[in-house]
N, C-alpha and C positions, 0 to 999 in steps of 0.2 A: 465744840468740845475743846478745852481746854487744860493740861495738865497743869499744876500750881509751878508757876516758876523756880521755886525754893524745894519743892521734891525733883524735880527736873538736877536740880544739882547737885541733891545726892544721888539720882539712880545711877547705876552702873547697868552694863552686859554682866547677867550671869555667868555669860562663859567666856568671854576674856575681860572682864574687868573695865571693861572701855568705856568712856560719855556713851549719851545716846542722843540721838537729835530728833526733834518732832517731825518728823512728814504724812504729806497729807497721803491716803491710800486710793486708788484706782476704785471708781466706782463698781466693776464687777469681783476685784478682791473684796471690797466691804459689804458688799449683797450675800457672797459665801459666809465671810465670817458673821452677818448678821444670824444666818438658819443655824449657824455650828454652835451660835452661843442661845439663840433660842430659850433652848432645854434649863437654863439657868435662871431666867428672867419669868416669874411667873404671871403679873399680872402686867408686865411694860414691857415694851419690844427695845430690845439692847438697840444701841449707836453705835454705828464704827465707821470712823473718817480718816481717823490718824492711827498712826502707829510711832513706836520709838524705834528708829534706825542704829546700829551698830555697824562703822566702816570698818572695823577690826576685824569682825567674826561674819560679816556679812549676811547679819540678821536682821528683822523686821518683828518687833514685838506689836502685836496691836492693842489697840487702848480702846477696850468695850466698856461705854454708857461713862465714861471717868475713869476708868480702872483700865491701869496698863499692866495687862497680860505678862508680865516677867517670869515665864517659865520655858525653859528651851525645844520641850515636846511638845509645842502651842506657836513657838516661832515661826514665822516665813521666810522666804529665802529674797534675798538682795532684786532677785529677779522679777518680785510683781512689782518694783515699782524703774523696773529697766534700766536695773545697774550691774 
């Protein structure tokens, strides 16, 4: 999975305004977020490897099937990936 380099530079943190950096996510974070997103994917099983990191706000947005998750009631916290 790969986000396009050129969206990568405009996204920001919704909630502090900050870059985000690609990291890869813990195999049993990405097995949760796989059933959570489920419900959305009808006929294909979502991906999820990476997420967008935020040092500022210390969040973790993740990035199902291509699509990064940029909403703050969807975020994870700094600590699945043991920061």
């Amino acid at each position: 999975m790969a986000v396009d380099a050129e969206l990568l530079e405009i996204l920001v943190c919704p909630k502090s305004r900050e870059p985000l950096a690609v990291v890869d996510l813990p195999a049993p974070v990405c097995a949760e977020l796989v059933e959570k997103y489920r419900e959305h994917f009808r006929d294909e099983e979502p991906v999820v490897a990476q997420g967008l990191y935020c040092e500022a706000s210390g969040l973790v947005y993740p990035i199902v099937s291509d699509i990064p998750i940029l909403l703050e009631e969807d975020a994870l916290p700094a600590s699945v990936l043991g920061r």
